[in-house]
KETI-460187 format. One record per residue (C-alpha): residue in three letters; y, x, z. Coordinates in steps of 0.02 Angstrom, whole numbers, padded with zeros to 5 digits, always signed. Each point is the difference from the previous one (the first is absolute). Layout:
ALAYXZ ...
REM end
This chain:
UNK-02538+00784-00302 UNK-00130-00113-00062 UNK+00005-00149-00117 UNK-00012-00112+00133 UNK+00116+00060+00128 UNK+00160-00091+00036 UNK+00151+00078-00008 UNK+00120+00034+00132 UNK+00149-00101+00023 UNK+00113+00136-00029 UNK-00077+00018-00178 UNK+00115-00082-00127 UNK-00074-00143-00115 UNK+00019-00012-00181 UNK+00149-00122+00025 UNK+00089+00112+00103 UNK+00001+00175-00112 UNK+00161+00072-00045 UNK-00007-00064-00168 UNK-00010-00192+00059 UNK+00127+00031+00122 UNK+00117+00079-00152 UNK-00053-00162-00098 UNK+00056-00102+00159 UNK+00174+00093+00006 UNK+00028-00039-00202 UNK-00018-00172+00025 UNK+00164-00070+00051 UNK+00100+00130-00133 UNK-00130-00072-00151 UNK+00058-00166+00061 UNK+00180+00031+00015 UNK+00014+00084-00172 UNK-00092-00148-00081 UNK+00109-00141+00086 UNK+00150+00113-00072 UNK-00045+00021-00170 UNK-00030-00179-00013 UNK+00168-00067+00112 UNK+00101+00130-00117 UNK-00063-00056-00154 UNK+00028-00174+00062 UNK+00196+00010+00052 UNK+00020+00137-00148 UNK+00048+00149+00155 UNK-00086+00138-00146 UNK+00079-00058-00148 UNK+00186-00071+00072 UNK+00148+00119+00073 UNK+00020-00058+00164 UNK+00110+00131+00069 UNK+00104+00128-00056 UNK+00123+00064-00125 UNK-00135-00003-00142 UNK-00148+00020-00041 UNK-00110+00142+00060 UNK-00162-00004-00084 UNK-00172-00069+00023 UNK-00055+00129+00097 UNK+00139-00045+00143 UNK-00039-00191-00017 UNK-00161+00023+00007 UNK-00038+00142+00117 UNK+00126-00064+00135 UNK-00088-00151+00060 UNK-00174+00092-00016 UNK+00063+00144+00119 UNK+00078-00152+00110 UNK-00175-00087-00001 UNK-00106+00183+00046 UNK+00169+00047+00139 UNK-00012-00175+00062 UNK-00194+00015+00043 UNK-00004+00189+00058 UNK+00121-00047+00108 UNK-00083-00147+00096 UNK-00173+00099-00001 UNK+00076+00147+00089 UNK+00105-00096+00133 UNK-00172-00108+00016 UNK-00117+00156+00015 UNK+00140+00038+00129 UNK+00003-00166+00100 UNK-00209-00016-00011 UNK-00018+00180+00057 UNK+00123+00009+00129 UNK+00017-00168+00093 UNK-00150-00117-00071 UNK-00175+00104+00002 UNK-00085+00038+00173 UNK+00020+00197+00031 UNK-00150+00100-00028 UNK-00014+00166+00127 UNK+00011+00127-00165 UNK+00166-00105-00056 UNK-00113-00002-00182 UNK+00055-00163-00053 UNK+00194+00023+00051 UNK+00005+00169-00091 UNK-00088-00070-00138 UNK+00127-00141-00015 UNK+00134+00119+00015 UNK-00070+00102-00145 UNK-00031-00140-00126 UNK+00195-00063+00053 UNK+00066+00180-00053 UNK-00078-00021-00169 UNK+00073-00173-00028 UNK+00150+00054+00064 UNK+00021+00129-00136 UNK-00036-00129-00109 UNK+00150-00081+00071 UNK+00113+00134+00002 UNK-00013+00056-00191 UNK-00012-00190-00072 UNK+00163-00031+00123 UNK+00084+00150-00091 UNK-00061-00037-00189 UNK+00063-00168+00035 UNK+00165+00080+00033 UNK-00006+00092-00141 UNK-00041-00152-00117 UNK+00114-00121+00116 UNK+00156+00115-00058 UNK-00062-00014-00179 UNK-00016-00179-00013 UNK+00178-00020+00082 UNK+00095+00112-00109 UNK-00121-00043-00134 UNK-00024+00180-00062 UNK-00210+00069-00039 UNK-00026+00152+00126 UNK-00034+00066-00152 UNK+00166+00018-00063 UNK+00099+00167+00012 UNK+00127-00067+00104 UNK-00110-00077+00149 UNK-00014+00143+00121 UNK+00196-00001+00001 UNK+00030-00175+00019 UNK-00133-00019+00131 UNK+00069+00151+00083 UNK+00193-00082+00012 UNK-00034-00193+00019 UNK-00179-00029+00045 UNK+00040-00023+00195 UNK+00138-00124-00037 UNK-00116-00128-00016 UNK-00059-00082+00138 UNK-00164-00046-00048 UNK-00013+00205-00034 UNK+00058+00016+00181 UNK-00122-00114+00094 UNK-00160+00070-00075 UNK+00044+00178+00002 UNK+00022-00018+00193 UNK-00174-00105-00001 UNK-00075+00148-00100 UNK+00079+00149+00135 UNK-00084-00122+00154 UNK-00158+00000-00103 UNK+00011+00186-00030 UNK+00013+00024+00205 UNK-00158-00124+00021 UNK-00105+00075-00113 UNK+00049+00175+00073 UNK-00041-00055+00167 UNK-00169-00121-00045 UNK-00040+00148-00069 UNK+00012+00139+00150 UNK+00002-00098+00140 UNK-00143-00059+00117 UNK+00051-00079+00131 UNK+00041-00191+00024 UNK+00170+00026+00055 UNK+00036+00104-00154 UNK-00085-00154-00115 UNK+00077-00125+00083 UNK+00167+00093-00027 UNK-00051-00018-00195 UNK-00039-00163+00001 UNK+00184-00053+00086 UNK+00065+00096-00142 UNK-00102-00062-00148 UNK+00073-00172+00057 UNK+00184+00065+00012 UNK-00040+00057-00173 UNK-00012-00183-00063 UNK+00184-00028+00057 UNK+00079+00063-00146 UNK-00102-00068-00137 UNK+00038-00173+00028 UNK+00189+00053-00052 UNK-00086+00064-00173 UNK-00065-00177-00071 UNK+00114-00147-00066 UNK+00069-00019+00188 UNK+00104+00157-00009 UNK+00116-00089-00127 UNK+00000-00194+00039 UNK+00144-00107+00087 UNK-00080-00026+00187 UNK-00092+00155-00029 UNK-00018+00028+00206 UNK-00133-00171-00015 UNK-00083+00066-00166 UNK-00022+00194+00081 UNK-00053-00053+00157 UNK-00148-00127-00076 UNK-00040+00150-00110 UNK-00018+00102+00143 UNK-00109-00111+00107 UNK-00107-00056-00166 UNK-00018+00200-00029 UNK-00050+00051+00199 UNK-00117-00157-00023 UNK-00093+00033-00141 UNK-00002+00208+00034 UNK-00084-00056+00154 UNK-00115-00121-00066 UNK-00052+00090-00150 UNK-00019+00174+00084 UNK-00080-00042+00165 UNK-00145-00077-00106 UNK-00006+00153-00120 UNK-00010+00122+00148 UNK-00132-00108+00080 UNK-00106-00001-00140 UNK+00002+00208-00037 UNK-00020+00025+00193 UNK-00160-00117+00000 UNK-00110+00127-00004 UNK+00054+00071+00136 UNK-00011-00148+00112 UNK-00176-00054+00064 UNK-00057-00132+00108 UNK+00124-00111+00070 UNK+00160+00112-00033 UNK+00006-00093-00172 UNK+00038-00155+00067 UNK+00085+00057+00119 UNK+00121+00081-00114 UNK+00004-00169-00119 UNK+00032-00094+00147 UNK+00160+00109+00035 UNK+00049-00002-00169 UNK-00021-00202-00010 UNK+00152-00017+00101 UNK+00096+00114-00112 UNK-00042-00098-00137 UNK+00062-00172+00089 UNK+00147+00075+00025 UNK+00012+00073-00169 UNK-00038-00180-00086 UNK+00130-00044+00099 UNK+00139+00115-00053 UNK-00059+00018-00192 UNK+00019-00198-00018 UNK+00151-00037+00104 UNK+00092+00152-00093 UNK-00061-00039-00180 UNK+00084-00187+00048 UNK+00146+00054+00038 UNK+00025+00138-00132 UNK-00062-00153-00147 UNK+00138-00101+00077 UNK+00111+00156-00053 UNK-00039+00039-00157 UNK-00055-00166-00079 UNK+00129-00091+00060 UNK-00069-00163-00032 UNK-00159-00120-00040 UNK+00046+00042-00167 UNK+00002+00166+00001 UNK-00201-00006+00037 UNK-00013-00064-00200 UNK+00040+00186-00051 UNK-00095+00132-00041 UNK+00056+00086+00169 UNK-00051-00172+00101 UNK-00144-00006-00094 UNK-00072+00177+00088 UNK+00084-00051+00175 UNK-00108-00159-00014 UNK-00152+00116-00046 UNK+00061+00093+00156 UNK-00022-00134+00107 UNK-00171-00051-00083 UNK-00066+00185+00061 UNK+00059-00032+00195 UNK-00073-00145-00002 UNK-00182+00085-00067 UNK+00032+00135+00121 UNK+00028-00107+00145 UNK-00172-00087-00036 UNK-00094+00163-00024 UNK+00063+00038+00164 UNK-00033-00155+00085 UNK-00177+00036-00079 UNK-00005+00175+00049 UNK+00067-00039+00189 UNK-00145-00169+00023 UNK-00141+00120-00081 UNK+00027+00156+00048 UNK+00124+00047+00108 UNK-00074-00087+00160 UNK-00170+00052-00050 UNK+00023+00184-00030 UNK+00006+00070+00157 UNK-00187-00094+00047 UNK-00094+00033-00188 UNK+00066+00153-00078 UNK-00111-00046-00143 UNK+00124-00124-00046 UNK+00093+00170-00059 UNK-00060-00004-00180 UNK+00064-00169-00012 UNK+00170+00033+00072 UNK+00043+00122-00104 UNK-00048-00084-00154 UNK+00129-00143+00028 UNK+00123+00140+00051 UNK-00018+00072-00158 UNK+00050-00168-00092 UNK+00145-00021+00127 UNK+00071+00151-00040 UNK-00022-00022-00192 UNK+00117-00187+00008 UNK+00118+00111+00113 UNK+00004+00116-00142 UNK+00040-00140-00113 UNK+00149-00043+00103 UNK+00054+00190+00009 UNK+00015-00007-00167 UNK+00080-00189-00025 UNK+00118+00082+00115 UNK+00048+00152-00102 UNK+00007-00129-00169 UNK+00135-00109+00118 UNK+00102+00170+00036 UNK+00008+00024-00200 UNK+00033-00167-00066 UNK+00162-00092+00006 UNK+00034-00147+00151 UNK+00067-00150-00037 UNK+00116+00015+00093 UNK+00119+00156-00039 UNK+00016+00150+00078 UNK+00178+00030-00006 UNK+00093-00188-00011 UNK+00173-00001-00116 UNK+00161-00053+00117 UNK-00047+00058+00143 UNK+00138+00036+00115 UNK+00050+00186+00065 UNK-00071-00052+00174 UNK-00163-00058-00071 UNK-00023+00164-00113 UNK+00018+00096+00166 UNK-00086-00086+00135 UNK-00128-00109-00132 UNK+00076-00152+00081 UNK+00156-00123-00002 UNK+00154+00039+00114 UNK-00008-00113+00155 UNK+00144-00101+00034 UNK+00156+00053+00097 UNK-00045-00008+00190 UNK+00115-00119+00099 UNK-00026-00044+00182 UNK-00186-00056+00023 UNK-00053+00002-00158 UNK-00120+00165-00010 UNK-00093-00114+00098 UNK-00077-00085-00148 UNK+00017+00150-00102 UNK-00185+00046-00028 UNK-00122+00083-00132 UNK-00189+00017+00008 UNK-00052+00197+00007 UNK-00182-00009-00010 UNK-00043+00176+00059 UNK+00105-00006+00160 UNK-00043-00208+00013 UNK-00195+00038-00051 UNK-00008+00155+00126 UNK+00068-00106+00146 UNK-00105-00126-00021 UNK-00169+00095-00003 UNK+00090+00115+00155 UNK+00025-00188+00107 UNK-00168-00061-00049 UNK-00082+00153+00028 UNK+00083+00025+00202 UNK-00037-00217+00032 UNK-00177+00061-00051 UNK-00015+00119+00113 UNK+00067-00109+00126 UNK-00113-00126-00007 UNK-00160+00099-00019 UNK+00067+00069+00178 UNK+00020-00172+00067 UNK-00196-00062-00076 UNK-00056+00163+00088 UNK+00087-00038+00171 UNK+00110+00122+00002 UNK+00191-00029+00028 UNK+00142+00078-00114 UNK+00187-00023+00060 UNK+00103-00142-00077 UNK+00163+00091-00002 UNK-00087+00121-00113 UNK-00059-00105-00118 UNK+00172-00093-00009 UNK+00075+00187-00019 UNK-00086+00022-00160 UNK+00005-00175-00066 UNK+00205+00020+00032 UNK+00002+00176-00094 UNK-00077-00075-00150 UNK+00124-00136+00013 UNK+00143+00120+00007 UNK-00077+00119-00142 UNK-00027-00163-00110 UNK+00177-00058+00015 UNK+00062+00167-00019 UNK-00085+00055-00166 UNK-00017-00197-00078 UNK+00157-00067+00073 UNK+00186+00017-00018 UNK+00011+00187+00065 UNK-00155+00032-00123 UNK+00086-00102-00138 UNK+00178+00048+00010 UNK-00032+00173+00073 UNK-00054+00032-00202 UNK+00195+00004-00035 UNK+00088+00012+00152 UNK+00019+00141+00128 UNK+00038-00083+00153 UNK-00162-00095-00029 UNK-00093+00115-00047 UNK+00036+00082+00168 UNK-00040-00177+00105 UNK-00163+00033-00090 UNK-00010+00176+00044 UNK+00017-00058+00172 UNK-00113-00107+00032 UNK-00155+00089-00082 UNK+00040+00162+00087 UNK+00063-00064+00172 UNK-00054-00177+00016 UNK-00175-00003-00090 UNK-00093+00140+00081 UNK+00036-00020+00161 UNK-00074-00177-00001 UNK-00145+00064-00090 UNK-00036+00140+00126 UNK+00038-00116+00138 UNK-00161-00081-00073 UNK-00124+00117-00001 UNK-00085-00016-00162 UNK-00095+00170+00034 UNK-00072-00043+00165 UNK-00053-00177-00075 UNK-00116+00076-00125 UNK-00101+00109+00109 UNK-00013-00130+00110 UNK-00069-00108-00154 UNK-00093+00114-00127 UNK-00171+00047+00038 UNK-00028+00193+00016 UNK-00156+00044-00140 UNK-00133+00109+00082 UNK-00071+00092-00162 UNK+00117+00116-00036 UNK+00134-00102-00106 UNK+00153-00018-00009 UNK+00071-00196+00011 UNK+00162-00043+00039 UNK-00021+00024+00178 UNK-00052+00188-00034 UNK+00151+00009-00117 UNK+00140-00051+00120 UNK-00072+00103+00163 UNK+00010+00149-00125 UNK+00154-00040-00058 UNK+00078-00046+00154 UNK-00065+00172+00080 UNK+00031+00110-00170 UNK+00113+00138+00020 UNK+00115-00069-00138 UNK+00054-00152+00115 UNK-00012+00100+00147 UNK+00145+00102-00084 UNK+00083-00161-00064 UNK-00017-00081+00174 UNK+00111+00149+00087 UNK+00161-00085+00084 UNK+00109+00137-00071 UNK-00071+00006-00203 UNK+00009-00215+00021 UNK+00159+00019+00056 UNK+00065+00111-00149 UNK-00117-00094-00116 UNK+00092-00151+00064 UNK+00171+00065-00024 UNK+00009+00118-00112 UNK-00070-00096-00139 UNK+00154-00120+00018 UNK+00095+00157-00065 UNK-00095+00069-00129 UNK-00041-00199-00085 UNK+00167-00035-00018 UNK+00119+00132-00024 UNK-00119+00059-00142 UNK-00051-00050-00169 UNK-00161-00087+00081 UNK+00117-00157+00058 UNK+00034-00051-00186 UNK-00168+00053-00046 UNK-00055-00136+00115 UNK+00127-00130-00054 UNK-00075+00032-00197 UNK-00184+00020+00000 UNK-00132-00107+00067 UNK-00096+00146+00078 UNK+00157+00073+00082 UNK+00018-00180+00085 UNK-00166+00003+00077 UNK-00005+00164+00053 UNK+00159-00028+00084 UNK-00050-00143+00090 UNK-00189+00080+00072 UNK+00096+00147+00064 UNK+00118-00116+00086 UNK-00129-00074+00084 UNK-00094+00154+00026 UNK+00148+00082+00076 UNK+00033-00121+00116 UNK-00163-00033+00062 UNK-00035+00172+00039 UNK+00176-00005+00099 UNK-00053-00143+00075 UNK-00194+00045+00036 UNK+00047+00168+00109 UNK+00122-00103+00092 UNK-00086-00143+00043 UNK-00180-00015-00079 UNK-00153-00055+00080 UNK-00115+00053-00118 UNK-00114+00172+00006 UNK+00064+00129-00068 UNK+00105+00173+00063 UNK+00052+00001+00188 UNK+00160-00057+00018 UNK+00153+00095+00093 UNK+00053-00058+00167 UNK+00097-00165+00005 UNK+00178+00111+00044 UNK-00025+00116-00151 UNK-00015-00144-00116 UNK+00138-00112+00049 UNK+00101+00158-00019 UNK-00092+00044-00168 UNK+00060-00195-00066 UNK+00180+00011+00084 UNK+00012+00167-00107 UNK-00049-00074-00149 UNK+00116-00145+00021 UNK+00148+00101-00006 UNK-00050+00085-00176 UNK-00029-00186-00047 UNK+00151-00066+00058 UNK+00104+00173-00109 UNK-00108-00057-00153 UNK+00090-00160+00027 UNK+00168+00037+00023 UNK-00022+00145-00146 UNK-00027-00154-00118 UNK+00135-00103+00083 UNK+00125+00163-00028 UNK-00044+00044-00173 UNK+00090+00004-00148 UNK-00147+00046-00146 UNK-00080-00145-00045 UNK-00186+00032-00017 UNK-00129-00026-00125 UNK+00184-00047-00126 UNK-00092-00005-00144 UNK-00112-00135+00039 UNK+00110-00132+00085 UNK+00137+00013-00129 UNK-00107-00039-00131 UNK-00091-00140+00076 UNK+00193-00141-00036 UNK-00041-00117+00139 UNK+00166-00073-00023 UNK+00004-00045+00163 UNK+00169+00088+00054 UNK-00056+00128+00116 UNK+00073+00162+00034 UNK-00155+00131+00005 UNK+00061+00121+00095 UNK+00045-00138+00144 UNK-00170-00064-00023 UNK-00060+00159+00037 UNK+00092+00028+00160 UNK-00047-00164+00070 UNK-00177+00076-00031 UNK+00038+00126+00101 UNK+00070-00127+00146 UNK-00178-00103-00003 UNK-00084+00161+00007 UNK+00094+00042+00151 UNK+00026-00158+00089 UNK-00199-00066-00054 UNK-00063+00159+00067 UNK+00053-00043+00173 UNK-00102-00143+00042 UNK-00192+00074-00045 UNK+00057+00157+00094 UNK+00054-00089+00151 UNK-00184-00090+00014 UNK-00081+00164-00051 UNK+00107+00067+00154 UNK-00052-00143+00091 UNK-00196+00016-00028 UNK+00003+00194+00052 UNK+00084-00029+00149 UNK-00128-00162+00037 UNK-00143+00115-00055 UNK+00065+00152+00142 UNK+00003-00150+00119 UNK-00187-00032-00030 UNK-00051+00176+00007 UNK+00091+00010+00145 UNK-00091-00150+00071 UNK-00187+00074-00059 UNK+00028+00153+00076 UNK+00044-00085+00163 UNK-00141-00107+00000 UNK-00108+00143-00059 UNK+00065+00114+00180 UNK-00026-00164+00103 UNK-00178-00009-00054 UNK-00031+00163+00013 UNK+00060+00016+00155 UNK-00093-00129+00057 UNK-00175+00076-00057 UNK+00056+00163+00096 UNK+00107-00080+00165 UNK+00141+00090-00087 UNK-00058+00177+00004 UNK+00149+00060-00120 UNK+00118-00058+00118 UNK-00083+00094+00158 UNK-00012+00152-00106 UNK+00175-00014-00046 UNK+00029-00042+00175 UNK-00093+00164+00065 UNK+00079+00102-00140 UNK+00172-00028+00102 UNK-00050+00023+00177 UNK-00073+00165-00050 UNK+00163+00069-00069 UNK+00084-00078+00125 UNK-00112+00098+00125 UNK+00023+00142-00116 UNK+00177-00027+00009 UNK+00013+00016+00199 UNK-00123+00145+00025 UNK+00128+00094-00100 UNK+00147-00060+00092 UNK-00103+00041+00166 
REM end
């Protein structure tokens, strides 16, 4: 090739060798460990005990937070290579750039992995304040180390991370990625219950904030990462097409990151006051950083973003103020870390707290009498926060229908406004509230998110709405719209979706949640809580969806074989009930005698009058469910009529001569014999 020849677009520049791109990836960690070193030295997190029964070395206080700092940012560049790969960059025909992206996520996901588990390592140390060096370690660590919860939550994280780097690793295909993606997220569940949150009164506000601020900032931080190391692998206007995509992640990543990091200050300051310490001191640098990185995107999104997919040239100078966007969001990384080290104002675990507060991180409600769980009510911002985006997302939907000219039915939109209603008043309200210490409310609570809930939500078709809405991509990506066609068609739901498995799902799970240790393990632990109410939810919808959904998915059994399916699973429903009424073992005892109410209940009677709402409760959704599958036989009925009238009037209603001539020939047949 001669000096004067250009080179072909496929040939990498200088900027975009392996080495830059290795630079690129360092970035946010160089940023994160500086921001640390400085916040710890700042609120004393290397030099003070902060938790433990002693002391357990430099090493520990020192080496913890680092390995936090390097887990923290392996893990948002692998569930970011993930996301970019998978859902953001236009699909080339080799699938180069979404194996590549898998590739690079495998490395930082064993990255993850072993910082996750030498955190545990050092995490046990620092707690029972013993070196790993000492004699004894490997024995202590062996009998106690997974009594601690913060032990727990990231050794789960780590065994997610070990099956998504395992599988970024082999697999190829999108489904498989995407699959790893929904997983690296689930992995972030159990690290919020690792920080400060695990331990503090209200904990349920403080883990779900650190939950949102973490899927925020994973998102944020790692979508830009993967961007940047699959750059040169995108030419021409895939660049900004793929920055374009990723813009809206990072709206609604800004969005999360600052409404989270609110609400989880208001936790663990306390106070105006409590921004004077040393602690307030880096939450106010915090804030200083969102604030930079919301202008550097605002510059980013008016240079750049809209430009990209017209003057690729502008690449250079994209990635240049990427690179300083991801150094501040390394800064906060490690900010973050320094807060998880250093000591709130406000305390972890408050003296003269009550028995009911040290269970359920909250004060006992008042004794129920007459109407008053009416205005019994308590803010849960996941359930409250989730609704909210659910409602605003569907009236979106609604109205870019309605701009378009198209027309979406009323009753379904009031279906799914009146579901959210009844899931808001259930989980915030009195049953939410009081169902925390009482059995017969927990069950009101029970239900009404696995009865009442779904079947309004089916009834409103969220599915159908969004592929009516979301625009199909025509490059080979995967959007949303891609997502929830594949999802809706997978095998997994097509499984899920069977009448019969929904059915056992539905009832069978009623059995093995309470009369099992998983009841109380729901009543104690935050996680167990939430996990109990999705799969209510889940369970019921999926009950309710092959019964009387309208959205895509598996064919549905004839109207007779489901009202018989639902009449079926009544009965079990109503035996649950009267199992509860008639029993004589109080369940989950340990829990609800140590909670001293005071209030002058008798348990077990509570219990059986738990056992009378879910039997008398029950009766009502099933009679409308009853109700819509005989109204939905009626229309099919009424189709296929219309359909034979038509059709017979195309064809002067040739079926009807045929079957007509079918007779008089065995009628003829029929004599000829006899003759």
């Amino acid at each position: 090739m001669s000096s004067t020849q250009v080179a072909s677009p496929s040939t990498p520049h200088r900027d975009d060798s392996r080495e830059a791109r290795t630079v690129i990836a360092t970035v946010p960690l160089v940023g994160a460990l500086v921001a640390l070193l400085a916040g710890g030295l700042a609120t004393g997190a290397f030099t003070e005990l902060v938790t433990g029964l002693g002391d357990a070395g430099p090493s520990v206080r020192w080496g913890l937070p680092l390995v936090r700092a390097v887990h923290d940012v392996a893990l948002a560049a692998t569930v970011g290579l993930l996301l970019v790969g998978t859902m953001l960059v236009p699909d080339d025909r080799e699938g180069t750039r979404r194996v590549t992206a898998a590739r690079a996520a495998s490395l930082t996901g064993m990255i993850w992995v072993v910082a996750g588990l030498a955190g545990v390592v050092l995490t046990f140390a620092d707690a029972a304040g013993m070196s790993p060096t000492d004699p004894q370690f490997g024995d202590q660590f062996g009998a106690f180390a997974m009594s601690f919860d913060a032990i727990r939550a990231t050794v789960v994280s780590a065994l997610i991370g070990m099956v998504v780097t395992t599988g970024a690793a082999v697999g190829r295909s999108r489904y498989t990625l995407a699959w790893m993606l929904v997983l690296g997220l689930l992995a972030l569940f159990p690290l919020g219950l690792a920080g400060h949150a695990a331990g503090s009164v209200a904990h349920d506000t403080a883990v779900t904030s650190l939950q949102y601020h973490l899927l925020g900032a994973v998102l944020w931080l790692g979508g830009l990462l993967g961007i940047l190391v699959l750059r040169p692998l995108l030419r021409g206007r895939d660049l900004g097409v793929t920055v374009e995509r990723y813009s809206h992640v990072a709206t609604w990543s800004l969005g999360f990151v600052a409404l989270s990091g609110l609400l989880n200050a208001a936790v663990r300051v306390g106070s105006w006051r409590g921004l004077a310490s040393a602690y307030g001191l880096l939450i106010v640098l915090k804030v200083l950083l969102l604030v930079a990185l919301a202008l550097v995107g605002l510059r980013q999104r008016r240079a750049y973003v809209a430009r990209l997919r017209e003057n690729p040239a502008l690449a250079a100078g994209f990635a240049r103020f990427a690179a300083i966007e991801l150094a501040v969001m390394g800064l906060a990384v490690g900010l973050g870390v320094a807060l998880s080290r250093s000591a709130p104002p406000v305390p972890e675990v408050q003296a003269g707290i009550t028995a009911a507060e040290s269970l359920t991180g909250y004060p006992a409600p008042a004794v129920p009498q007459g109407w008053s769980w009416l205005a019994t009510w308590r803010v849960d911002w996941l359930w409250l926060s989730l609704s909210l985006i659910a409602v605003g997302l569907y009236l979106h939907g609604v109205r870019v229908l309605h701009r378009r000219g198209d027309r979406w039915p009323v009753t379904r939109t009031l279906a799914w406004l009146a579901g959210h209603a009844i899931f808001l008043l259930a989980t915030q309200g009195g049953p939410g509230v009081l169902g925390k210490v009482s059995f017969s409310w927990h069950m009101s609570m029970h239900m009404a998110l696995m009865m009442g809930v779904p079947m309004l939500l089916v009834l409103g078709a969220p599915s159908t709405l969004a592929l009516r809405v979301l625009r199909p991509r025509h490059d080979g990506s995967f959007g949303l719209r891609e997502l929830l066609s594949a999802a809706l068609g997978s095998r997994w739901v097509g499984f899920m979706a069977n009448p019969l498995v929904a059915a056992i799902n539905f009832y069978a799970s009623l059995i093995v949640f309470y009369f099992t240790p998983l009841f109380e393990l729901a009543l104690r632990t935050h996680t167990g809580h939430v996990l109990m109410v999705v799969h209510f939810v889940l369970a019921g919808y999926g009950f309710a969806w092959v019964l009387i959904g309208v959205d895509p998915g598996p064919r549905k059994w004839p109207a007779p074989g489901r009202l018989v399916l639902l009449l079926g699973t009544l009965g079990f429903h109503a035996w649950f009930g009267i199992a509860l009424m008639s029993g004589t073992t109080l369940l989950a005892p340990t829990f609800y005698q140590a909670l001293q109410l005071g209030w002058g209940w008798n348990l077990l009677q509570d219990q059986q009058d738990g056992g009378a709402i879910a039997w008398g409760i029950g009766e009502l959704p099933t009679m409308i469910l009853a109700l819509l599958v005989v109204a939905d036989w009626v229309r099919s009925d009424s189709r296929e009529s219309r359909r034979y009238d038509r059709e017979a009037e195309r064809d002067e209603d040739a079926e009807l001569r045929a079957y007509n001539e079918r007779l008089g020939r065995i009628a003829g047949h029929d004599q000829t014999r006899r003759g």
